[in-house]
Legacy VTK file of the C-alpha trace (Angstrom):
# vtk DataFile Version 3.0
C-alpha trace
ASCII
DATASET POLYDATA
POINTS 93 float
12.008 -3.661 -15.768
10.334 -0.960 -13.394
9.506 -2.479 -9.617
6.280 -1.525 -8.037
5.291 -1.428 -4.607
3.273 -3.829 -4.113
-0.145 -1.763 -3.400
0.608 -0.256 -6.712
-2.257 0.089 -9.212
0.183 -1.358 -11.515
0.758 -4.383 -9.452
-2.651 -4.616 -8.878
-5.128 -3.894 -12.045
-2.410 -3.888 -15.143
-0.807 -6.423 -17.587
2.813 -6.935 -18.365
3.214 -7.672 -22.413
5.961 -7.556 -24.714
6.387 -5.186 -27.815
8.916 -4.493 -30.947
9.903 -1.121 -31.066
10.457 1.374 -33.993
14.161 -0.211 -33.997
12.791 -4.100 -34.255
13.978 -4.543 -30.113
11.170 -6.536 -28.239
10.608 -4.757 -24.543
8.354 -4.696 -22.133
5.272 -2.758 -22.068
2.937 -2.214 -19.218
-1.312 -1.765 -19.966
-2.961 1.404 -18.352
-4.566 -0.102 -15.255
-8.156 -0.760 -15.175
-9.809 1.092 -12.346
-10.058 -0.951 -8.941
-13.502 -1.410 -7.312
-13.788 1.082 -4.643
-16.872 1.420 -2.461
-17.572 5.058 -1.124
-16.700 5.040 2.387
-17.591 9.339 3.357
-16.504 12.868 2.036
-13.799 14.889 3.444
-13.889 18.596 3.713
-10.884 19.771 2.788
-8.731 22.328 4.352
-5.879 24.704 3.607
-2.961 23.188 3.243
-3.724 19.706 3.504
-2.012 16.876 1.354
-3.016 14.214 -0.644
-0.462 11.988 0.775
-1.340 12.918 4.216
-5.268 12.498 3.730
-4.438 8.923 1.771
-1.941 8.056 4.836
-5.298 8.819 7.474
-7.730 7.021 5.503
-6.164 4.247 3.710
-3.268 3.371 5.531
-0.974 3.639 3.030
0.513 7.187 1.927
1.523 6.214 -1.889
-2.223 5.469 -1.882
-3.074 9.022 -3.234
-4.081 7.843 -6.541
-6.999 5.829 -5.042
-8.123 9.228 -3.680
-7.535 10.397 -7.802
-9.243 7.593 -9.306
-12.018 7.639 -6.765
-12.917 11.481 -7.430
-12.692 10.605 -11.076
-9.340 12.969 -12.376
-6.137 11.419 -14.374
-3.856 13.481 -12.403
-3.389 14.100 -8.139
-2.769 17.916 -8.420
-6.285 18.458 -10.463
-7.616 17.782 -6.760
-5.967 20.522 -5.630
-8.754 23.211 -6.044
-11.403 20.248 -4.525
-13.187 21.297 -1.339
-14.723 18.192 -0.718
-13.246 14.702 -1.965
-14.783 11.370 -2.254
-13.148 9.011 0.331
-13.050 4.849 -1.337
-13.016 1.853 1.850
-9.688 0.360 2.093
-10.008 -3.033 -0.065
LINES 1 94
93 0 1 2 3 4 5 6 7 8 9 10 11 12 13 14 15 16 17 18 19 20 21 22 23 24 25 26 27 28 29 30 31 32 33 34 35 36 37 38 39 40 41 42 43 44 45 46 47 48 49 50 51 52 53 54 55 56 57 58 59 60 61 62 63 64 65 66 67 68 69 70 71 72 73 74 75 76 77 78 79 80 81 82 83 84 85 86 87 88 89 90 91 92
């Protein structure tokens, strides 16, 4: 069993259930998170060279808290944000 940090959206907006296998084992399976609520707090111009870790670390207190910024600006993965001049910023909850 995988640990989370506890701001995880895994933690936070998922389900733990177990599951046979395609060998008859039963393991444990983790749901895809729902989306949290997030309120839009401002937009953020981005500029060269900045991170997502970094801007998620200013704004939401909490660096590993990039995939809010994700969710928020509606892509599956971080690096799609890459080419983003302006991002979405959610409230810390």
């Amino acid at each position: 069993m995988a640990i989370f940090d506890p701001k995880s959206r895994y933690v936070l907006n998922a389900e733990l259930y177990e599951v046979q296998d395609s060998r008859g084992r039963t393991v444990m399976a983790l749901s895809v998170p729902t989306p949290p609520t997030q309120v839009l707090l401002g937009e953020h111009l981005r500029r060269e060279g900045q991170r997502l870790d970094h801007l998620a670390n200013y704004y939401l207190q909490d660096p590993n808290g990039y995939w809010r910024l994700a969710e928020f600006n509606d892509v599956m993965l971080p690096d799609a944000l890459a080419e983003v001049n302006t991002l979405r910023i959610p409230t810390v909850l």
